[in-house]
C-alpha positions as CSV (number, residue, x, y, z in Angstrom):
1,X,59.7,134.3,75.9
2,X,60.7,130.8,75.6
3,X,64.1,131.6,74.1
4,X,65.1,133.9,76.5
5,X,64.3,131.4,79.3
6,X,66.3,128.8,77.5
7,X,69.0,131.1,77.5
8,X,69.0,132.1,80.9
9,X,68.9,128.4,82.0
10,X,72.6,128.4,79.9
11,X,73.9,131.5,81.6
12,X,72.5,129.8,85.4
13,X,74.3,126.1,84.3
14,X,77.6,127.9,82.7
15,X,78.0,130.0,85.6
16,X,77.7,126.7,87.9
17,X,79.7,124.5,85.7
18,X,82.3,127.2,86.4
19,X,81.9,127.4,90.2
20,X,81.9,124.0,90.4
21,X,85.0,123.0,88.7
22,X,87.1,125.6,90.4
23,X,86.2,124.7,93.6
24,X,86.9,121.1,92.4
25,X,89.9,122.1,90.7
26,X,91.6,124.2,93.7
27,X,90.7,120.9,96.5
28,X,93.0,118.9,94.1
29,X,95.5,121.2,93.9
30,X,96.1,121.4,97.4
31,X,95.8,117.5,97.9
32,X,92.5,117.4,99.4
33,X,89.9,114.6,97.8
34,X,87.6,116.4,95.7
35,X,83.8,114.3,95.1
36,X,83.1,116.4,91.8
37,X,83.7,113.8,89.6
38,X,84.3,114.5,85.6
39,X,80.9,112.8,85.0
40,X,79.4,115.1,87.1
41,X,80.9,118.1,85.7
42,X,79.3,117.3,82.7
43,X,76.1,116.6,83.9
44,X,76.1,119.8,85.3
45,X,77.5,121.8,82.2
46,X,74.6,120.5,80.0
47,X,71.8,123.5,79.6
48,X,68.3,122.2,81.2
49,X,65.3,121.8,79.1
50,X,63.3,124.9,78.9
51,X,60.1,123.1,80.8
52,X,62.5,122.1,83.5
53,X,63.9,125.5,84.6
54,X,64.4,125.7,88.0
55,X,62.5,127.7,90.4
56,X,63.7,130.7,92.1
57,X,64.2,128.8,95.7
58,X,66.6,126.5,93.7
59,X,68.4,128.3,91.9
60,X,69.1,130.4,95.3
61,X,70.5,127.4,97.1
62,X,72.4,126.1,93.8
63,X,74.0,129.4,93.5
64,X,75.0,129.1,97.5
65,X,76.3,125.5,97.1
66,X,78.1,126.1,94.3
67,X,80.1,129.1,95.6
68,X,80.4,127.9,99.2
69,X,82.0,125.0,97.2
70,X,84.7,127.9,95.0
71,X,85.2,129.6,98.5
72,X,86.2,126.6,100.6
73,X,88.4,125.7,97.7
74,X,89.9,129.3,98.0
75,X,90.0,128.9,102.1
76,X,92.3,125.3,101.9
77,X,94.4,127.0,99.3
78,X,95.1,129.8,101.1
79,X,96.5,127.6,104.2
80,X,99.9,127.1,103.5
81,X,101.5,123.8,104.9
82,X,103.4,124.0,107.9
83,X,107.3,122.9,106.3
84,X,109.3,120.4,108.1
85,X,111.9,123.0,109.3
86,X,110.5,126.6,109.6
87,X,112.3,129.5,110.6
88,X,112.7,129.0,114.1
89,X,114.6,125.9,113.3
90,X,116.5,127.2,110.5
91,X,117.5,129.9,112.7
92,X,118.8,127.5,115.4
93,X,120.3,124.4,112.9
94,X,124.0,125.5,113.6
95,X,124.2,125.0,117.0
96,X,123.1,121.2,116.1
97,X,126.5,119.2,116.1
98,X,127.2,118.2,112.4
99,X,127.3,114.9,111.8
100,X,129.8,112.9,108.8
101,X,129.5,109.7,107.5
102,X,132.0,107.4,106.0
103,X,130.5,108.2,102.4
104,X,130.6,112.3,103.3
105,X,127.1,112.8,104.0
106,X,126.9,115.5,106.5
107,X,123.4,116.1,108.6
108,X,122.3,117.5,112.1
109,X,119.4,115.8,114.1
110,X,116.7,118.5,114.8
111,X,114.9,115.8,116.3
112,X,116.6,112.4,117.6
113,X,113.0,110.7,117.4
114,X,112.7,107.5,119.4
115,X,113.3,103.8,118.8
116,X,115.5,101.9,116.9
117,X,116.2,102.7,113.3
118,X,114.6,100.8,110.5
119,X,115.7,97.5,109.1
120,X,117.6,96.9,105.8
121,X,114.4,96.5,103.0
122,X,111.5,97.8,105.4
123,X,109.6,100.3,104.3
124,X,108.8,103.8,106.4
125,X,106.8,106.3,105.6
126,X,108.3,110.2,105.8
127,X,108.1,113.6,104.4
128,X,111.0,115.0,102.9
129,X,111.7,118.8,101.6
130,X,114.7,118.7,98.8
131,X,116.8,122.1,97.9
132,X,120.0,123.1,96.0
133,X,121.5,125.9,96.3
134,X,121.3,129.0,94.1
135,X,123.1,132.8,94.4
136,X,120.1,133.6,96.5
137,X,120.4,130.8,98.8
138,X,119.2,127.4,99.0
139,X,116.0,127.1,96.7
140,X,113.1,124.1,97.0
141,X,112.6,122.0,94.2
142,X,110.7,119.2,95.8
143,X,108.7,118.6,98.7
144,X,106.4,115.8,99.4
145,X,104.4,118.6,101.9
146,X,103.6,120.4,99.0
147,X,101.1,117.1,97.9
148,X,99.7,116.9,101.4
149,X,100.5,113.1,101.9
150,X,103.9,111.3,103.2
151,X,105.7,108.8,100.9
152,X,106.6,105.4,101.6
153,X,110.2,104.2,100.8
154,X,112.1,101.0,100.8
155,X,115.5,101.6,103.2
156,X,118.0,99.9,101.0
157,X,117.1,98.9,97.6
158,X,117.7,102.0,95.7
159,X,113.9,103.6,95.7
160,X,115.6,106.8,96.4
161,X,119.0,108.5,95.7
162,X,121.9,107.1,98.0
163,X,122.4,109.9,100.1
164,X,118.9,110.2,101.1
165,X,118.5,106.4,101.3
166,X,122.0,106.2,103.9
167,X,120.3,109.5,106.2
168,X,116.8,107.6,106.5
169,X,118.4,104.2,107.2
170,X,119.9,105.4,110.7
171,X,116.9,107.9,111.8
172,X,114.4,106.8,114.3
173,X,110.3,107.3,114.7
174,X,109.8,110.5,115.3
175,X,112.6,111.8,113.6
176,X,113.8,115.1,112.0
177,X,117.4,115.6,110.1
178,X,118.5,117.9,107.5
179,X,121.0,116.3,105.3
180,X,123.9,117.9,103.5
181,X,124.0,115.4,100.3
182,X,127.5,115.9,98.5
183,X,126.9,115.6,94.4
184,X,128.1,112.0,94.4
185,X,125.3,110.8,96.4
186,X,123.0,113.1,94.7
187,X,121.3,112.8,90.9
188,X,123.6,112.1,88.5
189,X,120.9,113.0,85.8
190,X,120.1,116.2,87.4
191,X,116.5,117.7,88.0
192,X,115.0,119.6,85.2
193,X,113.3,122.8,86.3
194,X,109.3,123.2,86.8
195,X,107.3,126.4,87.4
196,X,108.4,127.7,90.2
197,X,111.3,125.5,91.3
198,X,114.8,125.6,90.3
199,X,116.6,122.8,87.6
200,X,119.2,120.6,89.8
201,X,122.5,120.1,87.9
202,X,123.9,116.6,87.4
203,X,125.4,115.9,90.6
204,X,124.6,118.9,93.2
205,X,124.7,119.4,96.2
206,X,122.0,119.2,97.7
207,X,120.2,119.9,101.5
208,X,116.6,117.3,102.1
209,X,114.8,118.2,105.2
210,X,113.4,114.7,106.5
211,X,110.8,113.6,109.0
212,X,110.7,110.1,109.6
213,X,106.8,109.8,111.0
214,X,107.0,106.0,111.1
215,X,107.7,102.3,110.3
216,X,104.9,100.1,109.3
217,X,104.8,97.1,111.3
218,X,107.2,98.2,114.1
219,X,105.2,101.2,115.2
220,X,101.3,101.3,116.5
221,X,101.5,105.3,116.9
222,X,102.0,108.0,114.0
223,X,104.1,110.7,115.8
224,X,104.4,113.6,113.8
225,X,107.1,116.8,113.4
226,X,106.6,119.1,116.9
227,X,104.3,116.0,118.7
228,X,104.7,115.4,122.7
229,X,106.2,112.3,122.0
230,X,109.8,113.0,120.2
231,X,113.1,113.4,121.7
232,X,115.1,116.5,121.7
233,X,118.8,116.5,120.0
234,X,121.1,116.2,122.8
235,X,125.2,116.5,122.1
């Protein structure tokens, strides 16, 4: 009798070891801050001593913690990030004037954004969606959506590849532009593949969706892509 207690008390923890570090797994995945921690996990995954078996009531609400937990991980998966140019504005992008530069980058201003542009060496924080393109069209291979946080760059000192680092340095708060980086200004070491994204040849062109949200120490007020606040392209 004793034995096959201590043996469902394995199945119980196993089963919400399991639970647990889906759940856990799948809220990292999507970039949300998990609070299963790995000592936790382990704590959990250890069988309890026979004489401390839960009851019945307990093991109820573990069993509905633990897969509320795996289905709210499952619900924040599920919600796919809104991308910094969708299909409406894809649909629309070549009626924006394109833009040239003395280097040869190209880009269109979905969103002129408000302000003046950053200073040489200041950092600003953004989102930015890269792509090449393939036979089927142009293909993502980054995007710092994907990790649910903007990144903060340096304008000027090379953080970045020149291309993008020349678009970002003339964009304002608020911001959106799609850039059309010629292979010069692009990698010249090229972008190995990953699971699901493309590999980027040595010096390809390449198209970087950016959203300048703001410049630490300039700006008070976040403004993000489709906010009350931005200013329409105008010829």
């Amino acid at each position: 009798m004793a034995a096959t207690k201590r043996m469902a008390a394995v199945a119980v923890a196993l089963t919400t070891c399991i639970m647990v570090f889906h759940a856990s797994s799948t809220m990292r995945a999507v970039g949300m801050k998990s609070t299963v921690s790995t000592r936790a996990l382990n704590t959990r995954c250890v069988a309890p001593r026979a004489e401390a078996l839960p009851s019945r009531r307990a093991f109820g609400h573990g069993m509905i913690a633990a897969t509320g937990l795996s289905l709210m991980g499952r619900q924040a998966r599920a919600v796919a990030p809104e991308p910094i140019c969708g299909d409406s504005c894809t649909s629309g992008i070549d009626d924006i004037p394109l833009q040239t530069t003395i280097s040869g980058l190209k880009y269109r201003d979905i969103k002129v954004g408000s302000g003046d542009p950053p200073p040489k060496a200041f950092n600003v924080v953004v989102h930015y969606t890269l792509m090449v393109q393939t036979p089927n069209g142009p293909k993502e291979f980054f995007s710092s959506i994907d990790g649910g946080r903007p990144l903060d760059i340096r304008i000027g000192t090379g953080m970045v590849i020149p291309g993008l680092d020349e678009g970002l340095a003339t964009m304002r708060t608020g911001g959106i532009r799609r850039l059309y980086i010629p292979g010069k200004l692009s990698f010249p070491k090229g972008v190995k593949a990953k699971p699901g994204s493309p590999s980027v040849p040595p010096f390809s062109d390449i198209i970087a969706d950016v959203q300048l949200i703001y410049i630490p120490g300039i700006d008070d007020d976040l403004v993000i892509a489709g906010g009350d606040d931005e200013t329409e392209a105008s010829e």
